[in-house]
C-alpha positions in Angstrom: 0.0 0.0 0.0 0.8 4.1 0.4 3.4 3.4 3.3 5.3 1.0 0.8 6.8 4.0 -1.0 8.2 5.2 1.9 10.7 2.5 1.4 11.6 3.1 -1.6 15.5 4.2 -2.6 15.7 6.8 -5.4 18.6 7.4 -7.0 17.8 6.6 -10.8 16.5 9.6 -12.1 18.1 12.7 -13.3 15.9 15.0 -12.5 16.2 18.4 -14.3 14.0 21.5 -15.5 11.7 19.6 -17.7 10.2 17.5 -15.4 7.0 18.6 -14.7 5.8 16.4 -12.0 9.0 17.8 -10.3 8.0 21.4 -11.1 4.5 21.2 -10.1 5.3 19.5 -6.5 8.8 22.2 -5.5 7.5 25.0 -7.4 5.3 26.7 -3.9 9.2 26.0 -2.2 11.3 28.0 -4.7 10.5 31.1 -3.9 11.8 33.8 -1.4 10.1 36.6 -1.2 12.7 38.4 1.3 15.5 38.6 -1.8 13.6 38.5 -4.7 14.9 35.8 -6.3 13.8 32.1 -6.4 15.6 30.3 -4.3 15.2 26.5 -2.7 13.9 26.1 1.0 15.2 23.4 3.4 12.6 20.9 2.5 12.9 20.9 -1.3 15.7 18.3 -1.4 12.5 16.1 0.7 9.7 16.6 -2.3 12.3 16.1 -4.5 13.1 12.7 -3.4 9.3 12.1 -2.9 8.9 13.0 -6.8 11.7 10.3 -7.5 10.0 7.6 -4.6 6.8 8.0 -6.8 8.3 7.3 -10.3 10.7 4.7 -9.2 7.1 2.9 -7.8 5.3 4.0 -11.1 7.7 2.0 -12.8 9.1 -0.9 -10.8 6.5 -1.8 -8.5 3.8 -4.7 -10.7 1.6 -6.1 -7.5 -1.7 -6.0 -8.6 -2.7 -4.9 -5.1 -0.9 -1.6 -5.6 -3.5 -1.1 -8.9 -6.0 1.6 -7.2 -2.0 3.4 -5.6 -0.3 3.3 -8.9 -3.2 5.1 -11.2 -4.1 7.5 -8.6 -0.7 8.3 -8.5 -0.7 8.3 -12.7 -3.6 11.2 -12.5 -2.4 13.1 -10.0 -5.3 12.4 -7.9 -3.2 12.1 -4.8 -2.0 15.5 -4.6 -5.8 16.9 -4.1 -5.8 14.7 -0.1 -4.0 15.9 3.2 -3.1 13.0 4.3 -3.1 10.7 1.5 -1.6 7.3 3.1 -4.9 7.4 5.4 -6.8 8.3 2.2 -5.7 5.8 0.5 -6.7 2.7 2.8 -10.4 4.0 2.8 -10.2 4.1 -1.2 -8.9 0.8 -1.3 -11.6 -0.5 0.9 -14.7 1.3 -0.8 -13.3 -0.2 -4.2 -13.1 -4.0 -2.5 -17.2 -3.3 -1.9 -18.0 -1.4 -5.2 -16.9 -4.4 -7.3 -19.8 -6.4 -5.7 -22.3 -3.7 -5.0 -25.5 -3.8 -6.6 -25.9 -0.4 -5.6 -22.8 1.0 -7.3 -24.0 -0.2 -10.6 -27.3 1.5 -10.6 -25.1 4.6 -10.3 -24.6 7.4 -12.5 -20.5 8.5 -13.6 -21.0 11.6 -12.0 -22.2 9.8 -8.4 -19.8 7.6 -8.6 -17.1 9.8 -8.6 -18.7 11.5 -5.9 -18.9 8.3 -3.6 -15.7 7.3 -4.2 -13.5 10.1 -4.4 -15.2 12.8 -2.7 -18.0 11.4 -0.1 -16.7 11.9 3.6 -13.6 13.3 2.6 -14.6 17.2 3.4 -11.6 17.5 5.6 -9.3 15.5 3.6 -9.4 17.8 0.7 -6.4 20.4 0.4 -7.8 24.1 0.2 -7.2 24.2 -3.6 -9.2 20.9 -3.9 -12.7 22.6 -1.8 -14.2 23.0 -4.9 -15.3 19.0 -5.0 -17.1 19.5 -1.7 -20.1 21.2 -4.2 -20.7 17.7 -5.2 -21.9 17.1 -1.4 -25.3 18.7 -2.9 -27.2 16.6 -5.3 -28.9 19.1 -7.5 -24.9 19.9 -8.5 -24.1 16.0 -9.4 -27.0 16.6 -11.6 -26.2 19.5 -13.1 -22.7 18.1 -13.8 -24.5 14.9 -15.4 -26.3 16.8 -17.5 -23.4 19.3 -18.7 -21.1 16.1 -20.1 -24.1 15.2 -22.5 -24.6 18.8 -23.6 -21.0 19.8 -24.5 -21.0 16.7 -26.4 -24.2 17.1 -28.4 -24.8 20.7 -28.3 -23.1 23.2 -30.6 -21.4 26.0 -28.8 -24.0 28.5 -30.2 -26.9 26.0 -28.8 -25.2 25.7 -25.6 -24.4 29.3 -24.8 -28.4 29.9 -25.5 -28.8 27.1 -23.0 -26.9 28.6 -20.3 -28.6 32.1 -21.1 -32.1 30.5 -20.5 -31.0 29.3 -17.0 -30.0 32.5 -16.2 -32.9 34.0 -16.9 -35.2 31.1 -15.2 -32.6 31.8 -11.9 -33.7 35.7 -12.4 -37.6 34.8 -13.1 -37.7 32.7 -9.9 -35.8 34.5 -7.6 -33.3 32.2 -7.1 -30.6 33.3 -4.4 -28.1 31.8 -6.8 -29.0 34.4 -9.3 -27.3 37.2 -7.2 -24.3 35.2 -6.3 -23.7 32.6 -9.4 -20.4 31.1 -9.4 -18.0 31.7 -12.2 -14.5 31.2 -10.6 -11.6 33.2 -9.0 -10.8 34.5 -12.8 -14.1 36.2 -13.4 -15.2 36.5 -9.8 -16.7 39.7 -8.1 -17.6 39.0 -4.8 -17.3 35.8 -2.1 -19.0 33.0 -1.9 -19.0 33.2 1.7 -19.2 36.6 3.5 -15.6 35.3 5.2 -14.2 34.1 2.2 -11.5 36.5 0.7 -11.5 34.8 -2.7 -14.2 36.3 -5.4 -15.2 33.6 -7.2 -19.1 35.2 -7.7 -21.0 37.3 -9.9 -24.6 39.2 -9.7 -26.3 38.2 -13.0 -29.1 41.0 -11.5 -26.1 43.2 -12.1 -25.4 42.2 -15.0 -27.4 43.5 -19.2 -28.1 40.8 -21.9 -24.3 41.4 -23.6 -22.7 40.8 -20.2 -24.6 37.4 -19.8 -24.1 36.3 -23.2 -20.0 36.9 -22.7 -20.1 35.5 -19.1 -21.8 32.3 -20.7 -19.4 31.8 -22.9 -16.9 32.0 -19.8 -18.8 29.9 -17.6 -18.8 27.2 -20.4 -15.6 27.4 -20.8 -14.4 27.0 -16.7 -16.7 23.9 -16.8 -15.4 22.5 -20.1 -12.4 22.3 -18.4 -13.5 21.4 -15.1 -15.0 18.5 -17.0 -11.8 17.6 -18.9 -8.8 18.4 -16.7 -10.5 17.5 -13.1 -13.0 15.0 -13.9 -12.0 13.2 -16.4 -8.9 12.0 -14.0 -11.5 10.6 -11.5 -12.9 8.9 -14.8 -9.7 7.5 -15.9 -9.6 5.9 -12.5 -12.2 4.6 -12.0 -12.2 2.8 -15.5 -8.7 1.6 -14.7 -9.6 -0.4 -11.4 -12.7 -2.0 -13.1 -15.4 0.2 -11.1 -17.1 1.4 -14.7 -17.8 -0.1 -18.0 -15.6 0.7 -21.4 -19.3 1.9 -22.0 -19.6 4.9 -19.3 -15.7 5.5 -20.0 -16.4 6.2 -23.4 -19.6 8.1 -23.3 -18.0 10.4 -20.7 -14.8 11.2 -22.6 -15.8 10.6 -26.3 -19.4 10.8 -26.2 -20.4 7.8 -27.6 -20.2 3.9 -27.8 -19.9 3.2 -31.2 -16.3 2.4 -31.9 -16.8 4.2 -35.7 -17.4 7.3 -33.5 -14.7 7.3 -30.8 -12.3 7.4 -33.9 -13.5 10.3 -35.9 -13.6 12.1 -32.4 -9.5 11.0 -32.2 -9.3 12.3 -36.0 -10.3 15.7 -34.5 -14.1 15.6 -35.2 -16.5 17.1 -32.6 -19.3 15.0 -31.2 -21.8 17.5 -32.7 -20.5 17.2 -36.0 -20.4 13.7 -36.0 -23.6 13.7 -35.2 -24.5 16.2 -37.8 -22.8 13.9 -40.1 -24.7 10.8 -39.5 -28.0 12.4 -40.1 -26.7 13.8 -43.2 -26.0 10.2 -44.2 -22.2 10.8 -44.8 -20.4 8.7 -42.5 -20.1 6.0 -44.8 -18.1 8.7 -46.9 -15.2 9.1 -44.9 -12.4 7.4 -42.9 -9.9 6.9 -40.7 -6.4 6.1 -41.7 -3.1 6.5 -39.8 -5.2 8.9 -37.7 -6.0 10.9 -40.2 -9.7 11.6 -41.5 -10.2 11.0 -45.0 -12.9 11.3 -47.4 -14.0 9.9 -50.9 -15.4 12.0 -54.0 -18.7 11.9 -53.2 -18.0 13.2 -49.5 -15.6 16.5 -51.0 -18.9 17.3 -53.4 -21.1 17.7 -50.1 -18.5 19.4 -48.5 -19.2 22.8 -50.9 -22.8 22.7 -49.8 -21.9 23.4 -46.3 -21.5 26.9 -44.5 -17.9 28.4 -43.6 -17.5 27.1 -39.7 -18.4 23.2 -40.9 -16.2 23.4 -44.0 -13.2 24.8 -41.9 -13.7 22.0 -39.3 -13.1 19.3 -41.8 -11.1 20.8 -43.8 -8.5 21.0 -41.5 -8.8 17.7 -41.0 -8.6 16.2 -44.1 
């Protein structure tokens, strides 16, 4: 388990500048404010051995029992825990009873990452990693649920219109959320909480019809990648130690089941043109070869009926 790495002897790597693992766990340590220049603190040389501990066991440790350790490790999913060695144990035990639990399977992806990464954990979570406690509340599981199918069947025109309609249903209703929506510390005007310093909230009241439309095109845009950088690792685990189907894995990431799909989606194809091109009939018109999309004659003579944005988003693929 966890403690096992503690064992470990590192002395095999050369660690140097473009290592980012390295980078992203001494960076908070290299600097000084008191001269002005970066310089390394006393414990530096101690996460730099840890970085080394955890690729030495990436690579040379094969039990099977260290599965759930080694691709939590993989994502980075450890860094977002306090004390990950205690962490780890309760992981490893909710996994033993997922694998048999009738109740797990009946589960959505977005509550299963919830009960499994984030359930009970609230003070276990670093400060930067307090933004999963929002999944405590259920209405916020479904609204993630429902996000991953819209960004991949909804064009971003469709879905910006989407989000504008919801603010305006928050502003119809009187929803308290409507005066303090969150958008994230980039785009944020006031707290979240009266005591927080961070602004990470707007007032759509505030706020005309232009505003909106630009801060919905932010807001889809922090959740895009919210989706794709955070939850997707959670995904990638849980696929990993067996606790979800190739199925759910690939309708998450790729949108879809169908194998003919997944690869126009690696070719570069969106999941909303995909789509647009089955219902026009012309998947059997194009290809994938080497990983690169190609089409036949009669696909290049439908090509010039479509408008500017499609044409460019094939074209550059072909």
């Amino acid at each position: 388990m966890y403690h096992k790495m503690k064992l470990l002897k590192s002395s095999l790597f050369e660690d140097s500048v473009e290592n980012p693992a390295l980078l992203n766990t001494i960076n908070d340590q290299l600097k000084n404010k008191n001269t002005g220049i970066n310089v390394v603190q006393d414990n530096s040389i101690e996460n730099i051995s840890t970085v080394r501990e955890l690729e030495d066991f990436l690579i040379y440790d094969d039990q099977k029992d260290n599965s759930l350790l080694k691709t939590i490790i993989e994502q980075d999913v450890h860094s977002i825990y306090n004390e990950f060695n205690q962490v780890h144990e309760i992981l490893f035990e909710r996994m033993q009873r997922c694998l048999i639990s009738p109740f797990w399977v009946k589960l959505n992806i977005i509550d299963k990452i919830y009960y499994f990464f984030i359930k009970d954990f609230d003070y276990d979570l670093k400060i930067k990693s307090k933004k999963f406690l929002r999944f405590n509340y259920k209405d916020t599981r479904k609204y993630y649920n429902n996000f991953v199918y819209r960004i991949h069947n909804l064009s971003l025109k469709s879905h910006i219109n989407h989000i504008l309609k919801y603010y305006d249903w928050l502003g119809r209703n009187n929803i308290p959320k409507y005066k303090k929506f969150y958008i994230g510390t980039g785009f944020g005007e006031i707290p979240y909480w009266s005591g927080n310093k961070n602004k990470t909230c707007i007032d759509l009241s505030s706020k005309s019809r232009k505003q909106r439309a630009n801060l919905a095109l932010v807001h889809l845009k922090n959740e895009t990648d919210f989706v794709n950088f955070d939850l997707s690792k959670f995904v990638h685990i849980l696929y990993e130690i067996k606790l979800i189907t190739e199925g759910e894995y690939n309708i998450f990431i790729y949108g879809s089941e169908h194998r003919e799909n997944i690869a126009f989606f690696k070719a570069g194809l969106s999941t909303q043109l995909i789509n647009f091109l089955k219902e026009k009939k012309q998947l059997k018109n194009i290809a994938v070869t080497n990983g690169k999309l190609q089409g036949n004659k009669e696909f290049l003579i439908f090509m010039d009926t479509l408008d500017e944005m499609k044409k460019f988003e094939i074209s550059r693929l072909l």
